[in-house]
C-alpha positions in Angstrom: 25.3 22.2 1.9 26.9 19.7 -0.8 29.2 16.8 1.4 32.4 18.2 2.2 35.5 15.2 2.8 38.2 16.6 5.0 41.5 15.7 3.4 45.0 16.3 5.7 46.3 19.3 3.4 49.8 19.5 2.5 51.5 22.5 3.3 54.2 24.5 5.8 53.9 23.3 9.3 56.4 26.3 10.2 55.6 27.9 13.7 53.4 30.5 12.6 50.5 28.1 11.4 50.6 25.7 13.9 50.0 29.1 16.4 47.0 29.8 14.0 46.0 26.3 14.4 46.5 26.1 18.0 44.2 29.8 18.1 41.6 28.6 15.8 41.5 24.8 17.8 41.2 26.7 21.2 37.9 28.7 19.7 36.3 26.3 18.2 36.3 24.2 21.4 35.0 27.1 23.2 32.1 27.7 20.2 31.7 23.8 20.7 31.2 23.9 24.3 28.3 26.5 23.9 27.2 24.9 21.5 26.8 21.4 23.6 25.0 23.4 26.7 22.5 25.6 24.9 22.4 24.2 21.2 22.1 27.4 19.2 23.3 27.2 15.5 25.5 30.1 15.6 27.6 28.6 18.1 28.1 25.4 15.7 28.6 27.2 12.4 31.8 29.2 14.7 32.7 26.0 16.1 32.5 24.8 12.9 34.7 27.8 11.0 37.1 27.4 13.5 37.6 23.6 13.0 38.0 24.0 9.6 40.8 26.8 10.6 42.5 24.7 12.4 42.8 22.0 9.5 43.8 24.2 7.4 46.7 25.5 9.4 47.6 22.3 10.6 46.4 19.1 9.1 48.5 16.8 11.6 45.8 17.6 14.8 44.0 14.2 15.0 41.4 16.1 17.2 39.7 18.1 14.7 38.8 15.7 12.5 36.4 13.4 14.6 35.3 16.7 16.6 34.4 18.4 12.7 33.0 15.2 11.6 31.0 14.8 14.4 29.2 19.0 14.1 28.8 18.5 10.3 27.1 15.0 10.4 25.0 16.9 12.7 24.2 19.3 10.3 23.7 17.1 7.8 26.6 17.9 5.3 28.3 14.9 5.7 27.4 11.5 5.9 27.8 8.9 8.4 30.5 7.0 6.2 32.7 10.2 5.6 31.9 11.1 9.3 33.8 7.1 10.0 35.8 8.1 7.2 37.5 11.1 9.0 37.4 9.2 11.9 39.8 6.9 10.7 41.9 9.7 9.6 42.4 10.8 12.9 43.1 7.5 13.9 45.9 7.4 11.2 47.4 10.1 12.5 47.3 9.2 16.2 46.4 5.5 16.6 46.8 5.9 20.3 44.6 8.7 20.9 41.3 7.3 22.6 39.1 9.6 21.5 39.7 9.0 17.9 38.7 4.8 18.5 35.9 6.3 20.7 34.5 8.7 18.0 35.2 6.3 15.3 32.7 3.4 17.2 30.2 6.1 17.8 29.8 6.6 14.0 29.8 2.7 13.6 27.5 2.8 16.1 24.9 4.8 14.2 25.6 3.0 10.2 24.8 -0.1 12.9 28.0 -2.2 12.5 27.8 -2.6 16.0 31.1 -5.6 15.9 33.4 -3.0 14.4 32.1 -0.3 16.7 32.9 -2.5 20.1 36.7 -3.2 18.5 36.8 0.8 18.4 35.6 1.0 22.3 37.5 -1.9 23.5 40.8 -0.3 22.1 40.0 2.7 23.6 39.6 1.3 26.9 42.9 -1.1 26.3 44.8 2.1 26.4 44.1 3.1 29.7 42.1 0.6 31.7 42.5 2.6 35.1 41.0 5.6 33.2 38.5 3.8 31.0 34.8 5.1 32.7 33.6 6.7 29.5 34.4 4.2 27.2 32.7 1.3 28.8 29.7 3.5 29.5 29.8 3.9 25.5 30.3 0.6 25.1 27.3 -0.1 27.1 25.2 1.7 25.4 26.6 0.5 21.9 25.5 -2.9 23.3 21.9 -2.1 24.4 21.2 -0.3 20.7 22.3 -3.8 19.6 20.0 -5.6 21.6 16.9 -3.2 20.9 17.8 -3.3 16.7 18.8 -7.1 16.5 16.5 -10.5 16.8 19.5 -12.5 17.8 21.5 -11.1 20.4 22.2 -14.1 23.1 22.6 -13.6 26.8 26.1 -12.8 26.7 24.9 -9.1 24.8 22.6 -8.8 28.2 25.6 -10.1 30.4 28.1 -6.8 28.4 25.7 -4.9 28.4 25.6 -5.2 32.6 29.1 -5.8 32.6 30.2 -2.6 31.0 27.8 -0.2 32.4 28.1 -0.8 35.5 32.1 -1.5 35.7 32.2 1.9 33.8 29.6 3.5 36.1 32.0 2.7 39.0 35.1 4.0 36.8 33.2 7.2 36.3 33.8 8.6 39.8 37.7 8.9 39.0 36.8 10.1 35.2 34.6 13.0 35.6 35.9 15.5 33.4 35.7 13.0 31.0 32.3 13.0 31.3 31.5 16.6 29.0 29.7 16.0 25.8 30.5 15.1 22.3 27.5 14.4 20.9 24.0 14.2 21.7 23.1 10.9 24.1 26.8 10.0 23.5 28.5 12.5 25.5 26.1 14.1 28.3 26.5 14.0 31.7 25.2 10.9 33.7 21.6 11.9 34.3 21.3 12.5 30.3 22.9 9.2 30.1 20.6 7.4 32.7 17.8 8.8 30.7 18.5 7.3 27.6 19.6 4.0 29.1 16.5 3.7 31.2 14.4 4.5 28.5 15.4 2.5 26.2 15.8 -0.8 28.4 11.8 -0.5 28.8 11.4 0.0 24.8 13.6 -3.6 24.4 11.0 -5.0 27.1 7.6 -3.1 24.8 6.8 -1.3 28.3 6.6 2.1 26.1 4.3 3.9 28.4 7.3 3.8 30.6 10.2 4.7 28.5 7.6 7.8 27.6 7.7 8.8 31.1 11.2 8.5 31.4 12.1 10.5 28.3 9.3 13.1 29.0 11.4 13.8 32.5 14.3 14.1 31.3 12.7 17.0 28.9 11.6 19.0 32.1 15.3 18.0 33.7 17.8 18.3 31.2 18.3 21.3 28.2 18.5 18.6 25.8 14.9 18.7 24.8 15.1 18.3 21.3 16.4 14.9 21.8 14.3 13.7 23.8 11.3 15.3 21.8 12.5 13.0 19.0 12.5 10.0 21.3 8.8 10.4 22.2 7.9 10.8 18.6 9.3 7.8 17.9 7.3 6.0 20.5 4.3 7.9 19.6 4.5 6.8 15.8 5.7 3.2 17.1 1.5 3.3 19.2 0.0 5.3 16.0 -0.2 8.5 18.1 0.1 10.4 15.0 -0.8 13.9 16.2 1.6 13.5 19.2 4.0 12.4 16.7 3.7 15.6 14.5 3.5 17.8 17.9 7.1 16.6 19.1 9.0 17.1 15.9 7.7 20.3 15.4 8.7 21.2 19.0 12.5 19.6 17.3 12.8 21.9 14.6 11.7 24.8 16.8 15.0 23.9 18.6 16.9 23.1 15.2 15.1 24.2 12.3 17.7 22.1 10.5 17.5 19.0 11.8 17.4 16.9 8.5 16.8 13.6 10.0 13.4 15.3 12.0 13.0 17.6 8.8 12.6 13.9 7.0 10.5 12.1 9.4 8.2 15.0 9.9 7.4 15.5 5.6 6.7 11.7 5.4 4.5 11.7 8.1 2.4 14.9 7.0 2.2 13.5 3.1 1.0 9.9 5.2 -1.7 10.9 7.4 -2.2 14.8 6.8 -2.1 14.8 2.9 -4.5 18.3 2.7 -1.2 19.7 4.6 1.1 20.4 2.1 2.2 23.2 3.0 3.7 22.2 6.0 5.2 19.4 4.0 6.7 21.2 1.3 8.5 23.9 3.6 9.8 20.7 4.8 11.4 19.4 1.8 12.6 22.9 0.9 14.3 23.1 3.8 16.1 19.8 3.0 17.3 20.9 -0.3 19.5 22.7 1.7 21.3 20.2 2.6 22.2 19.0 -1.1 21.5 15.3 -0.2 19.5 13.0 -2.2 18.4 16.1 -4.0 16.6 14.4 -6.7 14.3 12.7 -4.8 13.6 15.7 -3.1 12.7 16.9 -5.7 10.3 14.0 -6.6 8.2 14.3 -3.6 8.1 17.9 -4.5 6.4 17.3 -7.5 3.4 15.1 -5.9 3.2 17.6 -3.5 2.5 20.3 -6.0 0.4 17.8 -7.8 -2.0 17.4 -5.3 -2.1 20.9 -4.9 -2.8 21.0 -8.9 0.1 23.0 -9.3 0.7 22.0 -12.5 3.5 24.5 -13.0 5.9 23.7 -10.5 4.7 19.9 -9.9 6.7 19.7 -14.0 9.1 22.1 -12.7 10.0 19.3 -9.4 9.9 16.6 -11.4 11.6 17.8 -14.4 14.4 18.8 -11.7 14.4 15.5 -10.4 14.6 14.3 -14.1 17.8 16.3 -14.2 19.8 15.0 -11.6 18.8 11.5 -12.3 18.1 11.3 -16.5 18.0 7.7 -15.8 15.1 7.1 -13.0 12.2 5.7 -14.5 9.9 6.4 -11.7 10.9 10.4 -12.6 11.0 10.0 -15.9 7.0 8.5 -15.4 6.0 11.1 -12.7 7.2 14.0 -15.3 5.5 12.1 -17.8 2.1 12.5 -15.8 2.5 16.0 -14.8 3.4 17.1 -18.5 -0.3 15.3 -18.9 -2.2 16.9 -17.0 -0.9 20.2 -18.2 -1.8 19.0 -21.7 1.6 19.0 -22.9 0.7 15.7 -24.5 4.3 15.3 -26.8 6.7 15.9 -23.7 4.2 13.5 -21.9 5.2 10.9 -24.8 8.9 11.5 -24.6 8.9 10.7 -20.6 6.8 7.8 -20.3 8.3 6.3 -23.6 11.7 6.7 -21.7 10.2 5.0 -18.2 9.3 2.2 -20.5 12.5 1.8 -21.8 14.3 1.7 -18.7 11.5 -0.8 -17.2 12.7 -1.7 -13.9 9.9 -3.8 -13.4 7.4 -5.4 -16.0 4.5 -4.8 -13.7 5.0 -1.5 -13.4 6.1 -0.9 -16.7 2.5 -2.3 -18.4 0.9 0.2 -15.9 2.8 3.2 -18.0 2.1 1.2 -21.5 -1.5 1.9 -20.2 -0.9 5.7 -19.7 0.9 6.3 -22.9 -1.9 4.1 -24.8 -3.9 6.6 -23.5 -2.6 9.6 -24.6 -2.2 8.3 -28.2 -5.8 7.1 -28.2 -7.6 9.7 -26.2 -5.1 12.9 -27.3 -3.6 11.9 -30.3 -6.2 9.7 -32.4 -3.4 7.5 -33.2 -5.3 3.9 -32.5 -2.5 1.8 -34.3 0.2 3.3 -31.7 -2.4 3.2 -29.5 -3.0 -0.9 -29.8 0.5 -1.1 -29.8 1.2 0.1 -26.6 -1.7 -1.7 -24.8 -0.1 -4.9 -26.8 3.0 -4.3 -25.6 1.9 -3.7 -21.8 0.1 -6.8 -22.0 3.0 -9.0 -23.7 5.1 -7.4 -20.4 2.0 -7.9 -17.4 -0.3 -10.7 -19.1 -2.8 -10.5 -15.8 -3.2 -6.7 -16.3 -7.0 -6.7 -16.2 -7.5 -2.8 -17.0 -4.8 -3.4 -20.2 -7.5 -6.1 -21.8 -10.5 -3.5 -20.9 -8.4 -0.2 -22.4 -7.4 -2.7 -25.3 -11.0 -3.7 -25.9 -12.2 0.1 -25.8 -9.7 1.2 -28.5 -11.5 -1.7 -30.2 -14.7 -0.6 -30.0 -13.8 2.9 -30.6 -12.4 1.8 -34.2 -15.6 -0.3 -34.4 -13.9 -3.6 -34.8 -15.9 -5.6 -32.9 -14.4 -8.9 -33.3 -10.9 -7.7 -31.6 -13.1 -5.9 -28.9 -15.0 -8.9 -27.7 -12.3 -11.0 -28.0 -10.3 -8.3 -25.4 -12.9 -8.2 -22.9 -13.2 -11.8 -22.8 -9.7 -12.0 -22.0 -10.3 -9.8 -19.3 -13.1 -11.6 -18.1 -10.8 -15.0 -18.1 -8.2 -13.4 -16.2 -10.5 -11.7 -13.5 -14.3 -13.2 -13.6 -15.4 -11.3 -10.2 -15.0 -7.8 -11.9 -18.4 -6.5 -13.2 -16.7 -3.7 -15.9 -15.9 -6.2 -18.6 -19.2 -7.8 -18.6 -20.7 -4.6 -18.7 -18.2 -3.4 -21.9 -18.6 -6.9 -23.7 -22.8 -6.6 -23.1 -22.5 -3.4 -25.8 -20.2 -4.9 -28.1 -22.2 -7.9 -28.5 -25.5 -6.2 -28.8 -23.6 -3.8 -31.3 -23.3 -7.8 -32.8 -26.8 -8.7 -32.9 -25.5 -11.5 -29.9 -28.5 -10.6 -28.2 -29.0 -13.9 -25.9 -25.0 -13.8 -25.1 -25.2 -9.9 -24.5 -28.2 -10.3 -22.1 -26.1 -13.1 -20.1 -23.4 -10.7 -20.2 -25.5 -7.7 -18.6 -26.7 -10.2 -16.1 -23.9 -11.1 -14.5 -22.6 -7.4 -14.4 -25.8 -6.5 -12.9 -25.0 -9.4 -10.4 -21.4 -8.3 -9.8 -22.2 -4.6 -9.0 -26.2 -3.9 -8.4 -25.5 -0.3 -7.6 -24.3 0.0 -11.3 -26.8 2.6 -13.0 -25.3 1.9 -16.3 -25.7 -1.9 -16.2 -28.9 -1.7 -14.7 -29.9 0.8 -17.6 -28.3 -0.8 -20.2 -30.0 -4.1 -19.3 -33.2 -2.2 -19.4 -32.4 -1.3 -23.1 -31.7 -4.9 -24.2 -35.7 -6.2 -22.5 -36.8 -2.9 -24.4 -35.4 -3.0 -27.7 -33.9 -6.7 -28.5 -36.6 -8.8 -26.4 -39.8 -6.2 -26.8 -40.7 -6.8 -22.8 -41.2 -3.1 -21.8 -42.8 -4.5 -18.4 -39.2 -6.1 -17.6 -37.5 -3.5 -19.2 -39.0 -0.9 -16.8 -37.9 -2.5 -13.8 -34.5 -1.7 -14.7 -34.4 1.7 -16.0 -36.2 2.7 -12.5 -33.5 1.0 -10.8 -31.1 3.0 -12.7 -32.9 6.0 -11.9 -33.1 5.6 -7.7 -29.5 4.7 -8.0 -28.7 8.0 -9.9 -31.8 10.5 -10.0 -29.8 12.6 -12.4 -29.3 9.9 -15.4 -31.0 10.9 -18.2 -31.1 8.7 -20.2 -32.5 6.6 -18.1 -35.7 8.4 -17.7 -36.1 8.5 -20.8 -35.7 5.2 -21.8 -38.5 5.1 -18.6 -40.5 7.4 -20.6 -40.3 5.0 -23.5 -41.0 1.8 -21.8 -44.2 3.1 -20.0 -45.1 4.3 -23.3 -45.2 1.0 -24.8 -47.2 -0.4 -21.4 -49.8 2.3 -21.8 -48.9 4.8 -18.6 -49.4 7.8 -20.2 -48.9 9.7 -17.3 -46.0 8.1 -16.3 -44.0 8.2 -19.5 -45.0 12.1 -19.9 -43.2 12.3 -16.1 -40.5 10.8 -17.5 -40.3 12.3 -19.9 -40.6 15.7 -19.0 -37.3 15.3 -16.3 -35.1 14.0 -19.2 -36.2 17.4 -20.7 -35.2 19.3 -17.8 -32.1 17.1 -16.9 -31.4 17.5 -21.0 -30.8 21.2 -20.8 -27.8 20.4 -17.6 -26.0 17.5 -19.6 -26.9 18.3 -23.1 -26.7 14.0 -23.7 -30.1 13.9 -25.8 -31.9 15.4 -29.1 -34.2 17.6 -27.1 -36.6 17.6 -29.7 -37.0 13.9 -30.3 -38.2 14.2 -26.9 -40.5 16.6 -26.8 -42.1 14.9 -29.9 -42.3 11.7 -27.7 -44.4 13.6 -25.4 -46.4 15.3 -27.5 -47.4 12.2 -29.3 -48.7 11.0 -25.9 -51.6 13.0 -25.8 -52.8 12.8 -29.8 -56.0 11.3 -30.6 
């Protein structure tokens, strides 16, 4: 449903077509009027056609422009600035024609320029005071939304908002057949009216239980339940209600399957708080493509969906879609980047995060996709120089991106330059001294050194950072072991390392080799024996150097 502008068309106005209009003007407010009472979609896609008819026959009939603007906002294929825009057209073509000003405010109304809306209402009622019920009543309520969206409305908005409603509730006993609708709270009768006031003086005033009770009555006494559905969402996402919240909008699009604005409300909230639903959310955002709005970041949320689904297929499919309709994103271009990733297509992976990079619309976030592409050329590719380059670069743009130092240093180490990788993890540790992991990664460079004193201090205080750390705790236990000969210290910490992870191998058998060196024969053939059986799972270990170990416990 791609935005349609309506355009007066130049053509005959001979006596023939302005029949066809009259015909085709007559039907659609007959389609309209069914539509308005029992809000079925085939009675707004006639009244609709028939509109469009009439335009087309004669583009000189103010009225179907604000009554077609108002059904296809509705159905989400316009927006509300073409909605004003057509308005205004209308108003062009017959400035004094009320309805047109009061149409026109409505749609200011809801973009929230609330002083340009009140000019439209106050003309409308200039040009017939006597008769002007229904336009202060609107004019009322364009007050209160006012007062409910704005911090700095004075008492002369409460003082309109009294004035108007209450001079145009008096009015409205000489203007009742004004009183049919045009849209939603806008145009229904007084009770429907009532109901929306009511409720939304107690939502100004926070009394929400109330305004719930109101707009749940108005559900049992009115056949406009899908508004009011929406309204006690609203209040039920407002008090964290969330499973009311989802209940009500469902019960919306069961009245309009295509209501885009619920459609919208009611994916976010299921990717939010229910994100093992995707299903529901993704029929959601299907249903919005539709509506051929904001179609590329449809299609972006699309692709996380599938994503989490690990859908690889069409999570690239969404996001090289969204990629398409907006080349220059860089939030696309780095989501495609990731799904072509994880489906190990590691070269178009390159192309898209190189591109997000590029673009970088923020250096934060930009070092953050340095770090993903460094990773692909150092964990896919085996290129370390593009690999350093990257990480340099990502650094150079986020200097207090902690995990860029630690990736950095572990390119480093995995090139055996030492030097470079101590001198990385340092920085990390300058920038961020509470976080155990550079401590820990700094500890095996510097043993891989010979630093034995500064590797022990290191494995200390990442031992201190994060006790529950099996690999610290272990690798702590090597240092007392192998570098300071104190098995009995040593032990300590490779049985720590064990009770935090009973499957670590290598920890029992370093266990095994420390109780060797005390003398526990017993123990270290226990240990020894579950690296064994642990061995033949992970596979880490030379199965035979351990069975040699415990063989040579029992030789005389």
């Amino acid at each position: 449903m791609s935005e349609q502008v309506l355009m007066p068309m130049i053509g005959t106005n001979n006596i023939e077509n302005k029949e066809r209009a009259k015909d085709s003007l007559e039907k659609a407010r007959i389609a309209h009027e069914k539509y308005l009472i029992g809000q079925r979609n085939n009675d707004l896609q006639e009244a609709v056609e028939h509109y469009v008819d009439a335009v087309k026959y004669d583009p000189t009939i103010p009225e179907t422009y604000y009554r077609l603007a108002t059904l296809m906002w509705e159905q989400g294929q316009i927006s509300i600035g073409t909605a004003i825009e057509q308005c205004k057209t209308a108003i062009s073509l017959s400035p004094s024609n009320k309805d047109a000003h009061l149409y026109t405010g409505y749609f200011m109304q809801l973009a929230q320029d609330f002083q340009a809306a009140e000019k439209e209402f106050k003309s409308a009622i200039d040009m017939n005071p006597l008769s002007s019920g229904r336009p202060r009543m609107i004019l009322s309520q364009s007050i209160l939304q006012k007062i409910n969206t704005q911090d700095n409305c004075t008492y002369k908005d409460y003082a309109g908002f009294l004035y108007y409603f209450l001079t145009g509730s008096l009015m409205l006993a000489w203007d009742r057949p004004t009183m049919k609708m045009f849209y939603k709270n806008m145009t229904k009768d007084v009770s429907i009216f009532s109901y929306n006031t009511v409720g939304k003086f107690f939502e100004k005033f926070k009394m929400y239980d109330s305004a719930k009770k109101v707009y749940e009555q108005a559900v049992e006494n009115t056949i406009h339940s899908e508004h009011f559905y929406n309204k006690i969402g609203d209040l039920a996402l407002r008090s964290k209600d969330i499973e009311t919240t989802v209940d009500c909008y469902r019960k919306v699009l069961e009245a309009n399957p295509l209501n885009r604005e619920i459609l919208i409300k009611l994916a976010t909230i299921i990717q939010t708080y229910f994100p093992e639903n995707t299903e529901e959310a993704i029929d959601c955002y299907e249903k919005l493509l539709e509506f051929k709005i904001d179609t590329a970041q449809i299609y972006y949320e699309l692709g996380h969906l599938y994503m989490a689904k690990e859908d690889k297929l069409n999570s690239v499919s969404a996001f090289k879609l969204a990629v398409d309709h907006d080349p220059e994103n860089p939030f696309f271009n780095n989501s495609l980047g990731y799904a072509y990733a994880k489906a190990e297509l590691y070269d178009d992976a390159i192309e898209h995060y190189q591109k997000a990079i590029s673009i970088n619309p923020d250096a934060e976030w930009t070092s953050i996709v340095c770090q993903a592409l460094g990773s692909i050329y150092a964990e896919q590719k085996g290129n370390i120089e593009a690999a350093v380059s990257t990480y340099q670069a990502g650094i150079i743009l986020d200097p207090k991106n902690y995990d860029l130092y630690i990736a950095l240093g572990d390119i480093h180490m995995a090139d055996y330059d030492l030097d470079k990788a101590i001198r990385s993890y340092c920085d990390a540790i300058t920038l961020n001294p509470d976080d155990y992991r550079a401590y820990s990664k700094v500890g095996i460079a510097l043993w891989e050194k010979d630093y034995l004193e500064e590797a022990l201090v290191a494995y200390h205080k990442a031992v201190e950072l994060k006790p529950e750390n099996e690999y610290a705790q272990n690798n702590l236990g090597i240092l007392y072991l192998d570098g300071l000969v104190n098995p009995e210290e040593a032990l300590e910490y490779f049985e720590e390392a064990i009770s935090l992870n009973p499957n670590y191998t290598l920890a029992y058998f370093n266990a095994g080799r420390a109780s060797q060196e005390l003398g526990f024969t017993n123990d270290a053939a226990h240990y020894y024996q579950m690296a064994i059986d642990l061995n033949r799972l992970t596979e880490e270990l030379d199965e035979e150097d351990i069975q040699a170990r415990l063989h040579s416990l029992f030789e005389l």
